[in-house]
C-alpha positions in Angstrom: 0.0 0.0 0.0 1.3 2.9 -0.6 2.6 5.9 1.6 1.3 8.5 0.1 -1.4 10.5 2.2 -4.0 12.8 0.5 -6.1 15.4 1.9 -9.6 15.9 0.8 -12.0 19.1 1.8 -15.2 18.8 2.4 -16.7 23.0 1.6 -19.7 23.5 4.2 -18.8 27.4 4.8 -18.2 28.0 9.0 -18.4 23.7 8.8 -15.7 22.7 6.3 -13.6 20.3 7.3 -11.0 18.1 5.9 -10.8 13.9 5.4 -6.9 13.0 5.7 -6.4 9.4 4.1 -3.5 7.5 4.4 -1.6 5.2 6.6 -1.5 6.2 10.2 -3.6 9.1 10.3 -5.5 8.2 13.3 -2.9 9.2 14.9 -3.7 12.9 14.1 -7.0 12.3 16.9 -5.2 14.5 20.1 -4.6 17.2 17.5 -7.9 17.4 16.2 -9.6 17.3 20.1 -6.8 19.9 20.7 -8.7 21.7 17.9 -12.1 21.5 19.1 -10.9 22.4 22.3 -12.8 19.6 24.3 -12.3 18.5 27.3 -13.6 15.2 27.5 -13.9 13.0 24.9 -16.9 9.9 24.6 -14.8 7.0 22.0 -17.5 4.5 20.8 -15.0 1.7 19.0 -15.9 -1.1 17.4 -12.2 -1.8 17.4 -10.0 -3.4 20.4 -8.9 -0.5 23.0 -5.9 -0.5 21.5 -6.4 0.1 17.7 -8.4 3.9 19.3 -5.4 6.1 19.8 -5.8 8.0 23.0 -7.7 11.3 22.3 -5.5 13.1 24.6 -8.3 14.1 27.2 -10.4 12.2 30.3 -12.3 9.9 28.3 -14.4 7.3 28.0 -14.8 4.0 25.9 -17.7 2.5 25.2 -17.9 -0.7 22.5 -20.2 -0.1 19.2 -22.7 -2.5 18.7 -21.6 -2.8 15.1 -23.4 -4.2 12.7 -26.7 -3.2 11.0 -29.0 -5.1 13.8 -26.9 -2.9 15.9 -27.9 0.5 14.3 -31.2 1.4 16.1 -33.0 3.5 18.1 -32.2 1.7 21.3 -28.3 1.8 20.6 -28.8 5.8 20.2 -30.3 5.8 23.3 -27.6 3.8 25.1 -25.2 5.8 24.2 -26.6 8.8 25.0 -27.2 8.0 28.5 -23.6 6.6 28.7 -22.5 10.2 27.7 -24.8 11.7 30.1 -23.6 9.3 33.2 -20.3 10.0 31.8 -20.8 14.1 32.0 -20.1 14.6 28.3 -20.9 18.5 27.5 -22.1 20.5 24.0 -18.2 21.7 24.0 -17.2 18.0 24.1 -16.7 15.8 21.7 -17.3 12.1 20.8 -15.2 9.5 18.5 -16.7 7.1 16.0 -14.1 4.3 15.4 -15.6 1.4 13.0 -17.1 0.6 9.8 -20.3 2.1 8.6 -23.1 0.8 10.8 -21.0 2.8 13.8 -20.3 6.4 12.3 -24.4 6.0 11.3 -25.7 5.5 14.9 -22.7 7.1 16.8 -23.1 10.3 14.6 -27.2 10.2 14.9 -26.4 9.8 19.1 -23.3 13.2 18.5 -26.5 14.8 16.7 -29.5 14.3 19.4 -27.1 14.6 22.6 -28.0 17.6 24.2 -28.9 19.0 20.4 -25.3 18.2 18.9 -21.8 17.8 20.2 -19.1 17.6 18.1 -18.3 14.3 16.5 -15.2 13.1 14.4 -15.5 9.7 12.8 -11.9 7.0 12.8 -13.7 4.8 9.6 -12.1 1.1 9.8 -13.6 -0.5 6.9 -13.3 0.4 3.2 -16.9 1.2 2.6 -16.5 3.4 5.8 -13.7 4.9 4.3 -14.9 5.9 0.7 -18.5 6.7 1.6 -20.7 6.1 4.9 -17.9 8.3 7.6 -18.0 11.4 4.7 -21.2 13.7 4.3 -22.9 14.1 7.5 -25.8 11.6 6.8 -26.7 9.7 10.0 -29.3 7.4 10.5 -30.5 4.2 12.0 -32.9 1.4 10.6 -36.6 0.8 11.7 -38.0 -2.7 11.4 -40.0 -1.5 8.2 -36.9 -0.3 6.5 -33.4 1.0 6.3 -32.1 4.4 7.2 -35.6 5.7 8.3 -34.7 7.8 10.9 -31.5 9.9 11.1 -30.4 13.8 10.4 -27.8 15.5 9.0 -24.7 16.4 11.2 -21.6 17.0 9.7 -18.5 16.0 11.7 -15.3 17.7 12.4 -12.9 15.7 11.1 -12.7 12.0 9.2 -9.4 10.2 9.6 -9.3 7.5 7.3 -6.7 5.2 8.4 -5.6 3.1 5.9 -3.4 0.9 8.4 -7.1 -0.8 9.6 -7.7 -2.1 5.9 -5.1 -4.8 6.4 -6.7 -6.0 9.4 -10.1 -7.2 7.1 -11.1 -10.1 6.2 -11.3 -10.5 2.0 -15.4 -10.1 2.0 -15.4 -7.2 4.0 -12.8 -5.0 1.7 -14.8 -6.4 -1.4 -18.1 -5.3 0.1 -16.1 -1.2 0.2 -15.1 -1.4 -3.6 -19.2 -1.3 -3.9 -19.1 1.9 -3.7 -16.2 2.4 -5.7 -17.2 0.9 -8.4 -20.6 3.3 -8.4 -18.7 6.3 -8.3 -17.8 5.3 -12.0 -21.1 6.4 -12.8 -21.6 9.3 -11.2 -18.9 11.6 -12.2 -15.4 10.4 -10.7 -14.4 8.4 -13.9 -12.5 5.4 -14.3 -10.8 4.5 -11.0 -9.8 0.8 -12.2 -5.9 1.4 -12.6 -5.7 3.6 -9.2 -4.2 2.0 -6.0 -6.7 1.9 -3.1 -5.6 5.3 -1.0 -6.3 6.9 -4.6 -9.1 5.1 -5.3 -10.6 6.0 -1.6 -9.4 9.5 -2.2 -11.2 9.7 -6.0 -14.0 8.3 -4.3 -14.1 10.9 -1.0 -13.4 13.8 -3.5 -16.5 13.1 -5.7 -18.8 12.8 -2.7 -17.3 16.2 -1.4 -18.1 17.6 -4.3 -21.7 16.7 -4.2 -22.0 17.2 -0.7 -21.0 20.5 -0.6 -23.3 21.6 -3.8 -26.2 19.6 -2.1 -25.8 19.3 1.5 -29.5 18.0 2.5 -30.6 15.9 -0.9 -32.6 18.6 -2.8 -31.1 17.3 -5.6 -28.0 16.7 -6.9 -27.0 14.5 -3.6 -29.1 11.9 -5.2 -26.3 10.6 -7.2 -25.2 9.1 -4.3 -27.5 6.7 -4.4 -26.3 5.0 -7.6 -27.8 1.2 -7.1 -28.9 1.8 -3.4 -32.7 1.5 -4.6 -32.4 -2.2 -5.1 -29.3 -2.6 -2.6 -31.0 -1.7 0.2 -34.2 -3.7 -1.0 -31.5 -6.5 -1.0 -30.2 -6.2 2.1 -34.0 -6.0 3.6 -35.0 -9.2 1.8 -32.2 -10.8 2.8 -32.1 -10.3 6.8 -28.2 -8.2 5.7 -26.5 -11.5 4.8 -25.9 -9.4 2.2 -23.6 -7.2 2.6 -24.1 -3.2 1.5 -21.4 -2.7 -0.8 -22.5 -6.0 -2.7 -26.1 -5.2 -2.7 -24.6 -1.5 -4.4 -23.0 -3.8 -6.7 -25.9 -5.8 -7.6 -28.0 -2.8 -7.8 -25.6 -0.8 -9.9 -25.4 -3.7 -12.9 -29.8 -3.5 -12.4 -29.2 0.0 -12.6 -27.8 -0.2 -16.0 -29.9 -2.5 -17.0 -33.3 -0.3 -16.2 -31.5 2.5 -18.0 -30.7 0.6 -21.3 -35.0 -1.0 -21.2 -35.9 3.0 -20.9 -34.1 3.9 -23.8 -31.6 6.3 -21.6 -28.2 4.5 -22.4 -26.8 2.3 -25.5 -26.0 -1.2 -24.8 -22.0 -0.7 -24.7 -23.1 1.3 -21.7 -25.4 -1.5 -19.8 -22.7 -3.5 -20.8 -19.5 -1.0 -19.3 -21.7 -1.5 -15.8 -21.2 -5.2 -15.6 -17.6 -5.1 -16.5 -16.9 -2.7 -13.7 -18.4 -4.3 -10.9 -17.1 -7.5 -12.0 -13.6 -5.7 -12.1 -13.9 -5.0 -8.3 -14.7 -8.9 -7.7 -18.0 -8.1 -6.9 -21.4 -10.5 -7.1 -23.6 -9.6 -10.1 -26.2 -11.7 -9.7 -30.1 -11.6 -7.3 -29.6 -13.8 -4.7 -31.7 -17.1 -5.3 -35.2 -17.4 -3.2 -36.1 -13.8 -3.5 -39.6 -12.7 -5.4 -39.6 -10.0 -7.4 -43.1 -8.8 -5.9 -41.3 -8.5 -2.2 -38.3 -6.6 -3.7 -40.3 -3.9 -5.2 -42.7 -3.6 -2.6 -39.3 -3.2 -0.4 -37.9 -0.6 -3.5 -41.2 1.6 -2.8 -40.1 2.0 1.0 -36.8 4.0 -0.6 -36.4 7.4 0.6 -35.7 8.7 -2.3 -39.4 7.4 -3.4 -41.8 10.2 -3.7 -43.3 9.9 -6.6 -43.5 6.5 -7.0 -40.7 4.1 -7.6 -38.0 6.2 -7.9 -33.8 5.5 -9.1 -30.9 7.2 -9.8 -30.1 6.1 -13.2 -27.6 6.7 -16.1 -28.5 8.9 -18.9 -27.2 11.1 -21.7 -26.0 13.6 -19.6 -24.7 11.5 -16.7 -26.8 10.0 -13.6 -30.3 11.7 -12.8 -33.2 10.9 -10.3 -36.1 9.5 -12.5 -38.9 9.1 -10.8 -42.4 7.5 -11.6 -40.9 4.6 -13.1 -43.6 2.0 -14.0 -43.5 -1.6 -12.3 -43.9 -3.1 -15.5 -40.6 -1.6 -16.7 -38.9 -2.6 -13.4 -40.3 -6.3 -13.1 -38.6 -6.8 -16.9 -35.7 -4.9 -16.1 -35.1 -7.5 -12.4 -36.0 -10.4 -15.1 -33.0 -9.9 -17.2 -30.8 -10.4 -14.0 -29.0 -13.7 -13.5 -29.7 -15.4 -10.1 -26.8 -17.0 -8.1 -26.9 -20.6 -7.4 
């Protein structure tokens, strides 16, 4: 891996701040609390004690209930009453340190805690890294769907520490280049022949980019979404044996798909998204067992649906919500899709 560290901005006026990748950047934690000027810090870690480098204030540790049957309500309010017993004040701060499902419900408990303290996220997973710790979305899943219930705080700092991708096992560093490989079709080009801290930074630097045009999803932020309509549906149907970044995978190669049957994209194109997420070594195929009723009842519950069913799909001028989509049009478009064994 190499050495090189890169340093990406994230422009939110009075609340830019900047995502340092690299190896050993965690390390940077006591400056940043320096920083902020806290006093105490709360660490939420889905990591061993020692992989959380010391914040440089009192603090306290508290292990995540990683995991996406971890990221509820109930964890939220856990946490939050650890911080209270703890003393934690609005000029504290707290520290996210694991993979997605933790930066979503530890940022959502930084946001609700006496109205917002500061929070900077330590992502240890590779789809932490290039997408869930950047962006300020928080959220935690209801019973009836994913993500239902969250709000938008920004954190202070991201320190993507490249040193904790070694530590993954091979399923879990596929399930990051999900997202990788759907930020080919959303603006950040071709990212095949980068190494991974420039393929995390590519990656970082095109959500930055959106985030700051289109903080709270009015409308360009959609992009982000690229195969997450039928990758969370996935994920749902599936109990989260699936993992995100594959059901992003699957969903982007459906993605194409939908936009070639609506006449949006050539076939080369639906063709270019299956060669890209098979690049990344990630599944292609609907998991067997799964009816194509349940999944788009499951695609309805989307937030993103409005109007209908509603994706995020290629076009002539790039990726662009389309809404109103008829069933008929997605049921053919799911038909098309092979089915793992």
């Amino acid at each position: 891996m190499s050495p090189a560290r890169h340093v990406v901005g994230v422009a939110l006026g009075d609340r830019t701040y900047d995502v340092q990748i690299g190896p050993g950047v965690r390390h940077a934690l006591p400056e940043v609390v320096a920083r902020l000027g806290a006093r105490r810090a709360a660490v939420v870690s889905a990591r061993p004690r020692e992989w959380t480098p010391d914040p440089g204030v009192p603090s306290l540790f508290l292990p995540a209930r990683d995991g996406e049957h971890g990221k509820s309500l109930s964890a939220v309010e856990d946490y939050c009453r650890r911080f209270a017993e703890f003393g934690l004040t609005r000029a504290d701060v707290v520290v996210a340190c694991g993979g997605g499902t933790t930066t979503d419900t530890v940022g959502l408990a930084a946001a609700l805690y006496h109205r917002g303290v500061a929070v900077v996220h330590l992502p240890t997973t590779l789809l932490a890294q290039v997408d869930a710790s950047v962006g300020g979305k928080t959220a935690v899943n209801l019973p009836e769907g994913k993500n239902l219930v969250g709000a938008y705080w920004q954190p202070k700092a991201v320190l993507c520490d490249t040193d904790y991708l070694a530590t993954l096992l091979p399923r879990e560093l596929t399930n990051g280049f999900g997202e990788i490989a759907r930020c080919h079709f959303i603006g950040a080009g071709d990212l095949r022949g980068l190494d991974l801290p420039e393929q995390i930074a590519a990656s970082v630097r095109r959500k930055a980019e959106v985030v700051a045009a289109d903080e709270r999803d009015s409308g360009l932020r959609h992009l982000l979404n690229y195969g997450h309509t039928l990758g969370h549906a996935l994920e749902r149907a599936t109990d989260f044996a699936l993992r995100h970044g594959e059901g992003v995978a699957i969903g982007t190669v459906f993605a194409g798909r939908l936009a070639g049957l609506l006449g949006r994209i050539p076939e080369a194109r639906v063709s270019e998204h299956l060669d890209v997420v098979r690049h990344y070594g990630l599944p292609t195929a609907l998991p067997s067992g799964l009816a194509v009723p349940d999944l788009i009842a499951l695609m309805r519950l989307d937030k993103k649906a409005t109007d209908g069913l509603t994706f995020v799909l290629d076009g002539p001028h790039g990726a662009e919500l389309v809404t109103g989509v008829a069933e008929t049009e997605v049921k053919e478009a799911l038909s098309t899709m092979p089915r793992s064994t």
